[in-house]
Backbone bond lengths (Angstrom), bond angles and torsions (degrees), N, CA, C in turn:
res aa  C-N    CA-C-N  psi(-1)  N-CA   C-N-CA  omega(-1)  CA-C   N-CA-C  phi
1 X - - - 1.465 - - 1.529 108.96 -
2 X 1.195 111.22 148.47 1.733 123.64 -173.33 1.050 102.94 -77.70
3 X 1.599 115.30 153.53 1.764 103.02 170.64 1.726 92.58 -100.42
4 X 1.083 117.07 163.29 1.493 134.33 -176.15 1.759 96.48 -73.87
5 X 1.637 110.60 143.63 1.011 103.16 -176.36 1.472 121.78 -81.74
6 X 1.178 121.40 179.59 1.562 113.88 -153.01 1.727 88.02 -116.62
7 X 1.089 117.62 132.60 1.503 113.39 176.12 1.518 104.16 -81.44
8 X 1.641 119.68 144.31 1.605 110.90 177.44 1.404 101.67 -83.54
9 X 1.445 99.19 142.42 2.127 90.92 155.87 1.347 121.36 -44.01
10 X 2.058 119.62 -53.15 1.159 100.23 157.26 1.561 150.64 21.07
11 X 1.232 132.19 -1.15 1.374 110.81 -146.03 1.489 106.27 -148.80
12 X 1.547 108.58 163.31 1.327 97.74 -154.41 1.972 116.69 -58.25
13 X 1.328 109.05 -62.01 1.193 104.49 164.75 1.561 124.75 -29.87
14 X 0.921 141.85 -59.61 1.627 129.04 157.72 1.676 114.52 -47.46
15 X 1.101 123.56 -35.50 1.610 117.35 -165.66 1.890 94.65 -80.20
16 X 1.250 109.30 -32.29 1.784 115.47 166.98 1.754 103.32 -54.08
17 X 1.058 125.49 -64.53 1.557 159.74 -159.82 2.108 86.13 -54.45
18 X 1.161 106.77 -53.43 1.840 129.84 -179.07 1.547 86.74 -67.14
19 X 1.141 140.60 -98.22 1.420 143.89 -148.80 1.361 103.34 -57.20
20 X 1.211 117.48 -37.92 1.981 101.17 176.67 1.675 82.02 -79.11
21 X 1.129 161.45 -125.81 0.997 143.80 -125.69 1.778 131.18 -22.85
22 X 1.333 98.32 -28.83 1.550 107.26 -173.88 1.864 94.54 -93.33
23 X 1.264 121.94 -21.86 1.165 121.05 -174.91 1.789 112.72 -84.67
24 X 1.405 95.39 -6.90 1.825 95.52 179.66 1.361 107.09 -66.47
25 X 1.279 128.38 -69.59 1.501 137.48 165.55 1.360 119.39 -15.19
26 X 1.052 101.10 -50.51 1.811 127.28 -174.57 1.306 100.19 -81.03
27 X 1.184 139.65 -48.25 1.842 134.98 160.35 1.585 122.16 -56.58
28 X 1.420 101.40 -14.14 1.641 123.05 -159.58 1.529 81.06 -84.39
29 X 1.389 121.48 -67.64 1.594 123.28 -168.01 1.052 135.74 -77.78
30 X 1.300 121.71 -5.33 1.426 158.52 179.75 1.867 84.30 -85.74
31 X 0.955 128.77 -79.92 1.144 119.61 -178.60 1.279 133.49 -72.30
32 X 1.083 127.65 -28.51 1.870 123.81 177.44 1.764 88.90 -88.10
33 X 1.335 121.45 -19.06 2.137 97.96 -165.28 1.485 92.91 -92.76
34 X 1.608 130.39 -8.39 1.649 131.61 177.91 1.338 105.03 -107.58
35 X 1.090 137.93 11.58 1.598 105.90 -167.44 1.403 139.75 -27.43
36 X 1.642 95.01 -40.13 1.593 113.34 -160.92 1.316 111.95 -110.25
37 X 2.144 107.72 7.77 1.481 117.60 169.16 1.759 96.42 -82.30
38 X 1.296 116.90 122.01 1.653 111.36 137.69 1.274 131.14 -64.46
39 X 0.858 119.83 -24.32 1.801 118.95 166.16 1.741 107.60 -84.78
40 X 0.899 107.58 -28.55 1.610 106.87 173.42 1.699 117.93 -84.10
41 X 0.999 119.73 -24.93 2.084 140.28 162.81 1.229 79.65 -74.42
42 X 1.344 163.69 -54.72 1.683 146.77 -173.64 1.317 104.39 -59.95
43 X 1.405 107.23 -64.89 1.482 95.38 -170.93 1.553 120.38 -57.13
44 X 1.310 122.03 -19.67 1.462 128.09 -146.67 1.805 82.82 -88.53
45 X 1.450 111.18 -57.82 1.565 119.64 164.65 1.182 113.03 -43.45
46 X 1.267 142.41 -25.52 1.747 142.04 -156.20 1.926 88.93 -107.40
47 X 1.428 115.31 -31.47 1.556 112.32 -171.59 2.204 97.36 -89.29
48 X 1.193 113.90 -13.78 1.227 119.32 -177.36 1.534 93.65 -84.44
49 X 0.894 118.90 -69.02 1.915 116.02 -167.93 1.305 109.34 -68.19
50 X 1.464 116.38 14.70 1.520 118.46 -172.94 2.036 100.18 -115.80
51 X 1.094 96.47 -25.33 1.319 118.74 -170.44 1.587 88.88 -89.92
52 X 1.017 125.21 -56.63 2.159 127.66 -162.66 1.641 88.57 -71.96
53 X 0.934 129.09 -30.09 1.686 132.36 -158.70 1.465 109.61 -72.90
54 X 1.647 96.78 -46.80 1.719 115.77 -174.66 1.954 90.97 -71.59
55 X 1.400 127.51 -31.04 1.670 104.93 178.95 1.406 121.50 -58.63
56 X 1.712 112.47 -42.95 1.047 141.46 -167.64 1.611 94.61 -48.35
57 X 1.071 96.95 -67.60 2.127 118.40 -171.39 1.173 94.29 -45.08
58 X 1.601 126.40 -78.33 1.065 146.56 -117.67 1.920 97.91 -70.76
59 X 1.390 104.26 -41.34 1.479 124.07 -179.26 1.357 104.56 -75.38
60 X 1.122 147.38 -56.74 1.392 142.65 144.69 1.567 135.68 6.28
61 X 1.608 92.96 -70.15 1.299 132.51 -177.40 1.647 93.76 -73.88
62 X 1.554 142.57 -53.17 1.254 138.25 -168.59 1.349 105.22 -74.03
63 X 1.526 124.27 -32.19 1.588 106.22 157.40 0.924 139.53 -105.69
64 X 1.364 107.71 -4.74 1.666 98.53 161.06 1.829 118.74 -58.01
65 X 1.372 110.46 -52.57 1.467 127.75 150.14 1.040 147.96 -58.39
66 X 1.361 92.26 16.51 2.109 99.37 -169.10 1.222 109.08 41.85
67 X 0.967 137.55 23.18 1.769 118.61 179.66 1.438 102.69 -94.37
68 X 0.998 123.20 51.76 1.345 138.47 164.29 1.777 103.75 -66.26
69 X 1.681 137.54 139.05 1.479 114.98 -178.29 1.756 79.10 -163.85
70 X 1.343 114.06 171.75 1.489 133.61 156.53 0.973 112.90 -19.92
71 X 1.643 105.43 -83.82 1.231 111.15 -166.22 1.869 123.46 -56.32
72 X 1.294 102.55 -30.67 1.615 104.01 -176.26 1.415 99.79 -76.34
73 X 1.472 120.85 -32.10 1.881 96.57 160.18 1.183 143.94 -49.25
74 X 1.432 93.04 -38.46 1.515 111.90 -161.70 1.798 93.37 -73.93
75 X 1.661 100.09 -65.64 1.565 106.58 -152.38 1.931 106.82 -80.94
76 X 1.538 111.52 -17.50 1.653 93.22 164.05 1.600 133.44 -64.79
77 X 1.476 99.99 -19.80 1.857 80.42 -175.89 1.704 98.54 -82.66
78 X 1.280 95.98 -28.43 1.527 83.84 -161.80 1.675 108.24 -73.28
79 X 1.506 117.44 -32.26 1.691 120.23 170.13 1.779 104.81 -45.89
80 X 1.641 110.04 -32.25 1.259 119.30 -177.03 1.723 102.72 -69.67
81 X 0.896 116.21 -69.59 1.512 118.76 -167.29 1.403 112.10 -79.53
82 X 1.405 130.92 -0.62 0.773 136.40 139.20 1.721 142.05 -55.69
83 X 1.499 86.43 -29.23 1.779 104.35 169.40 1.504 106.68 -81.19
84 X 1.172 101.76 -74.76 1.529 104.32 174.35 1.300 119.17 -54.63
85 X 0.997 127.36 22.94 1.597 121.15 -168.94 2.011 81.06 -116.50
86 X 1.273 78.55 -55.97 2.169 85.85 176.57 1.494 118.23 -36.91
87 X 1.926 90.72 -65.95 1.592 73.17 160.98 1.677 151.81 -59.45
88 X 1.197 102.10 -30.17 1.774 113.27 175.12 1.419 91.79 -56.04
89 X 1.543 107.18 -75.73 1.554 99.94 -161.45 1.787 119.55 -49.98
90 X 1.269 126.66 -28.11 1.317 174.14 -177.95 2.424 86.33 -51.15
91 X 1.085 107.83 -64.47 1.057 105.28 -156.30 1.830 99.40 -109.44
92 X 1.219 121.99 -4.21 1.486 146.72 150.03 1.829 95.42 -57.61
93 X 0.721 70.11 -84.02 2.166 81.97 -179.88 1.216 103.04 -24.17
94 X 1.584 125.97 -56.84 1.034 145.71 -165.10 1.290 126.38 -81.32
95 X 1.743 114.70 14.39 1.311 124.03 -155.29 1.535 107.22 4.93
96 X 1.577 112.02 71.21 1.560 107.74 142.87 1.357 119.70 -124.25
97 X 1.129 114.22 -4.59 1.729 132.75 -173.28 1.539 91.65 -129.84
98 X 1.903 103.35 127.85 1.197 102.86 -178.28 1.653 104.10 -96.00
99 X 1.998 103.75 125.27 1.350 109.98 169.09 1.433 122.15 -16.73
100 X 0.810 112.69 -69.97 2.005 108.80 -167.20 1.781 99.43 -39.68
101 X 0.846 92.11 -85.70 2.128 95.21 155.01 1.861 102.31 10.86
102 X 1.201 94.58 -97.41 1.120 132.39 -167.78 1.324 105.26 -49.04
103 X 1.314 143.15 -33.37 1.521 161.55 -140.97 1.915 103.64 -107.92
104 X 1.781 97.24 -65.67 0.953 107.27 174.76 1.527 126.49 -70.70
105 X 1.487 115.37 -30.09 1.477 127.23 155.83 1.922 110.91 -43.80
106 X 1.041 110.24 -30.39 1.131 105.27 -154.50 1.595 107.60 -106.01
107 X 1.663 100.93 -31.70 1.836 101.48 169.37 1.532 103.12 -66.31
108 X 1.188 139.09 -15.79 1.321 121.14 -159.17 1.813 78.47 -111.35
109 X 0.764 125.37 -33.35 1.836 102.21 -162.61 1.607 85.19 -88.65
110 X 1.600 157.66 -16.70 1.457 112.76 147.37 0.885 107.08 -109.06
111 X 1.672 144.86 41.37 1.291 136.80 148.04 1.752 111.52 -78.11
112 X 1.528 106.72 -27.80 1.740 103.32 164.76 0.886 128.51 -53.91
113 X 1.913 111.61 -57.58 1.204 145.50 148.93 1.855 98.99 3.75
114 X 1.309 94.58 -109.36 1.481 103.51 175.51 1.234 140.50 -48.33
115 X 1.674 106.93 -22.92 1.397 109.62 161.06 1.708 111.69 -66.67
116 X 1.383 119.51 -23.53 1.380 128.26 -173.80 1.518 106.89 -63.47
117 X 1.390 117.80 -33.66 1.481 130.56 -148.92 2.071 93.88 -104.34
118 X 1.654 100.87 -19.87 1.387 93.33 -168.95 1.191 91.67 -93.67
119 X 1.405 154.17 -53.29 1.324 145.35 -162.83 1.582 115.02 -82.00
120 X 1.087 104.25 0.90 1.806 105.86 -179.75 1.519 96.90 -43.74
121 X 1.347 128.64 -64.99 1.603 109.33 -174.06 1.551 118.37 -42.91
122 X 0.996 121.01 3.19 1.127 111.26 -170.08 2.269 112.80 -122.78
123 X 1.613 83.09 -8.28 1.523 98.31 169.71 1.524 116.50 129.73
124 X 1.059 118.06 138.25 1.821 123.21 -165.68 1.088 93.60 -55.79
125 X 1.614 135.75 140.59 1.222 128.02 159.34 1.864 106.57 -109.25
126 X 1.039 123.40 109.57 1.624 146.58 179.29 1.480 110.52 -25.95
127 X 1.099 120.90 175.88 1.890 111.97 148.36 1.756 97.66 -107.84
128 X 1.082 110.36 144.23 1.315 131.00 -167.31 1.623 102.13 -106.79
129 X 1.533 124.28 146.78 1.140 142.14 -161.91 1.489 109.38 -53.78
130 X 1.939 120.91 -13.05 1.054 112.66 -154.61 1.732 72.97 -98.83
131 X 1.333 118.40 -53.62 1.646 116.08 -156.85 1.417 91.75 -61.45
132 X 1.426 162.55 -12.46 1.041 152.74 172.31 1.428 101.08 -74.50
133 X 1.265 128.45 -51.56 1.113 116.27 -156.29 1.794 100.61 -68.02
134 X 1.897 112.94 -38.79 0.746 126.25 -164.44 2.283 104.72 -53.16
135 X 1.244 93.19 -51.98 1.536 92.34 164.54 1.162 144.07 -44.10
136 X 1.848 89.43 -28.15 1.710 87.29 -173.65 1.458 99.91 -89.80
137 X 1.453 112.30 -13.09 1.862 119.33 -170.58 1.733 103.43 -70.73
138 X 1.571 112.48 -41.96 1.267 130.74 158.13 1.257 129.44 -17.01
139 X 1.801 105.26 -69.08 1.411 134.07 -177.98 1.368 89.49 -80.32
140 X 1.084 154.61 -92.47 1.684 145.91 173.57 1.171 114.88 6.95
141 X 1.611 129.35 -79.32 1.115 156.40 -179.11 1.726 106.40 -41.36
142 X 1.044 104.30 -80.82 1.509 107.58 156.86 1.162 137.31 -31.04
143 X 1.412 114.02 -32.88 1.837 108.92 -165.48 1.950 82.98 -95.20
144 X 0.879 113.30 -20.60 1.310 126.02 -169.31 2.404 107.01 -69.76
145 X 1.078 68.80 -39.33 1.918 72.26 -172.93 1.727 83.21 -111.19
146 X 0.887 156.77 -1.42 1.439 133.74 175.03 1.351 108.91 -80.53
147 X 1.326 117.79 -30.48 2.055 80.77 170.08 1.505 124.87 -96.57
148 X 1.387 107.45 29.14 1.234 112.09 178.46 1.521 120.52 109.81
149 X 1.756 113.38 112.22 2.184 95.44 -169.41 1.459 66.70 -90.28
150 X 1.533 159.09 31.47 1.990 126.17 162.35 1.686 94.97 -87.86
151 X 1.399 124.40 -27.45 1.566 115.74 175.39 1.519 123.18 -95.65
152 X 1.336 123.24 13.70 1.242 134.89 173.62 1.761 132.20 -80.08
153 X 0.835 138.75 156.45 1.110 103.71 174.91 2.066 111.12 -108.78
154 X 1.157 109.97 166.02 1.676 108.48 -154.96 1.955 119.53 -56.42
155 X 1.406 90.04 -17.43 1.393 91.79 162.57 1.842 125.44 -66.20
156 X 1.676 102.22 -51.32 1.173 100.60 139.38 1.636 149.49 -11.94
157 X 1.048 77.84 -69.22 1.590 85.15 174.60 1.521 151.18 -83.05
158 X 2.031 91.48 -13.38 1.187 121.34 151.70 1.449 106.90 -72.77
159 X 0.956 134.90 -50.70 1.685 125.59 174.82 1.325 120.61 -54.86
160 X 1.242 107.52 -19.48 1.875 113.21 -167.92 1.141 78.14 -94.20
161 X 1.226 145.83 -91.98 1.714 137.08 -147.99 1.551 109.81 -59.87
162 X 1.069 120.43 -14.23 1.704 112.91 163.55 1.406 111.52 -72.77
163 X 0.918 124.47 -35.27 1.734 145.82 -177.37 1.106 97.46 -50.89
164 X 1.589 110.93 -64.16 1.278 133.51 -174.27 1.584 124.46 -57.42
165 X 1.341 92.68 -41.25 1.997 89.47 178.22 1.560 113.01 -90.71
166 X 1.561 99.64 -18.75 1.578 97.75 156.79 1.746 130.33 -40.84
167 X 1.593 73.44 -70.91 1.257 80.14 176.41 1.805 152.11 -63.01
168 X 1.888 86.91 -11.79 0.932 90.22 177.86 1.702 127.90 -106.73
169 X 1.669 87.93 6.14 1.837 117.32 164.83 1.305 95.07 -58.66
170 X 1.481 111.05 -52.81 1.857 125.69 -135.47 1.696 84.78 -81.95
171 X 1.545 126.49 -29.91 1.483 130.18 -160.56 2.084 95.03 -71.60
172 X 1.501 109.73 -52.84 0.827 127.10 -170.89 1.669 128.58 -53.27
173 X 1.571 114.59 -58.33 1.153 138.87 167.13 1.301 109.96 -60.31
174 X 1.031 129.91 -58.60 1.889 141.44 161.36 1.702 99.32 -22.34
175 X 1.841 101.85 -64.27 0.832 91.46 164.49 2.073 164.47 -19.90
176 X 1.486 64.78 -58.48 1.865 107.50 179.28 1.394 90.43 -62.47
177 X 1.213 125.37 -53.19 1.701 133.07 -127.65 1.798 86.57 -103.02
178 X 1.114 120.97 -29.59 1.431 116.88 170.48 1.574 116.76 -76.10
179 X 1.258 116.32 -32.00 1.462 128.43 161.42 1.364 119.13 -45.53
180 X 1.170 94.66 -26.97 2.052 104.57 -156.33 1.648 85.44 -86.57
181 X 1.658 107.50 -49.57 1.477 90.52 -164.76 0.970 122.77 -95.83
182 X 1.325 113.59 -26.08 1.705 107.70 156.08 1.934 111.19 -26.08
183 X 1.146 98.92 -63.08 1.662 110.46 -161.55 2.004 100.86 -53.06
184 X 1.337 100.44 -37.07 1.656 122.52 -166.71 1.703 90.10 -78.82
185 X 1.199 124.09 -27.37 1.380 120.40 -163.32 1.697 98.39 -85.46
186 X 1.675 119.84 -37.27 1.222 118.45 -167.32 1.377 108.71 -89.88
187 X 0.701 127.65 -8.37 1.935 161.02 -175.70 1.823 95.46 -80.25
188 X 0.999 103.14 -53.95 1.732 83.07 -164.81 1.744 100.90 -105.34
189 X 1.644 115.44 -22.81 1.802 107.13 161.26 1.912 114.18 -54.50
190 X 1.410 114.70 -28.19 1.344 117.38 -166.22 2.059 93.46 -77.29
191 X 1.394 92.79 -50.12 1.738 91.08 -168.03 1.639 100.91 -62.43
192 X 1.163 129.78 -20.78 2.085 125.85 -176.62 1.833 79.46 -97.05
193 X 0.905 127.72 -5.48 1.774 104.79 170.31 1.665 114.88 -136.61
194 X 1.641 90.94 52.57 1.817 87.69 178.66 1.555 127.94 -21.84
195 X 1.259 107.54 -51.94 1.633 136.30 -166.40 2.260 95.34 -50.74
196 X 0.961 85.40 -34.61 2.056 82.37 -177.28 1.388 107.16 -92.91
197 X 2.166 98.16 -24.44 1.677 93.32 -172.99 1.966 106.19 -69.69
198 X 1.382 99.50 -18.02 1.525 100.94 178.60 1.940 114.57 -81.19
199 X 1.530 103.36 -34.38 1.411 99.44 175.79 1.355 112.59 -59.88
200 X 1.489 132.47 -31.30 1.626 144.60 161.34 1.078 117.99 -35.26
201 X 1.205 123.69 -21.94 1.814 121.14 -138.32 1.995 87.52 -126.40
């Protein structure tokens, strides 16, 4: 019998997965060394939607192609929340996003994270239609206040902070709603495996 072939890391989806990672740093300085450039808050925004664009692909491209591998598990969410994490903190720095915001955005997007990695024995838990949406409200919100609401004009800026509390309802509740099933997920692996639900007890 054949062994199944082994996908290489190699491949485009990971080498996408590499460039938003090498591009966080590079969005990081673009924005805290310009603040008060408007053409430099463009570019920093033009290196952010260039960076969110390559996730979009990159996941695409790994199933249409099977190139699904380790490493693109491991290192996309975190290249992901790693960007966006830049930005929150990114515009925190910048007293334009108020910390608490920014703080609490950020315990729940790697407190999932790791809750994801702690219950795996007990079964993959997915992203669900709300945390998708919640991402894309994320990436919205963001491209929206990254070049600055002091050079915008006020319509602007009513749209960016709606974006913003959206999203950070949608960050929250997602939250909640991953809690629920995590808990619902370990709840019904324990009842099909009495024998561990007793080593627990």
């Amino acid at each position: 019998m054949t062994e199944p072939t082994r996908v290489s890391n190699w491949n485009v989806p990971n080498v996408l997965t590499a460039v938003r990672m090498v591009l966080v740093p590079v969005f990081a300085y673009v924005l805290l060394a310009f603040p008060d450039d408007p053409g430099m808050r463009w570019l920093a925004t033009g290196i952010f939607v260039v960076a969110i664009a390559t996730d979009a692909i990159d996941g695409k491209i790994a199933r249409k192609y099977n190139l699904v591998t380790n490493f693109g598990k491991l290192w996309d969410p975190i290249a992901d929340k790693a960007l966006t994490g830049m930005a929150f903190v990114g515009l925190s720095i910048l007293s334009e996003l108020p910390w608490w915001i920014t703080i609490i955005i950020l315990v729940r997007e790697w407190g999932i994270t790791v809750l994801r990695w702690a219950i795996m024995k007990y079964g993959v838990m997915a992203a669900n239609r709300g945390g998708k949406l919640k991402t894309v409200m994320q990436s919205v919100a963001l491209i929206m206040f990254l070049p600055g609401l002091q050079f915008m004009p006020a319509v602007w800026d009513w749209i960016a902070w709606a974006a913003m509390i959206l999203c950070f309802v949608l960050t929250v509740l997602t939250g909640l709603d991953y809690l629920r099933e995590a808990s619902k997920m370990r709840q019904t692996y324990l009842a099909d495996h009495p024998e561990e639900a007793r080593t627990k007890e």
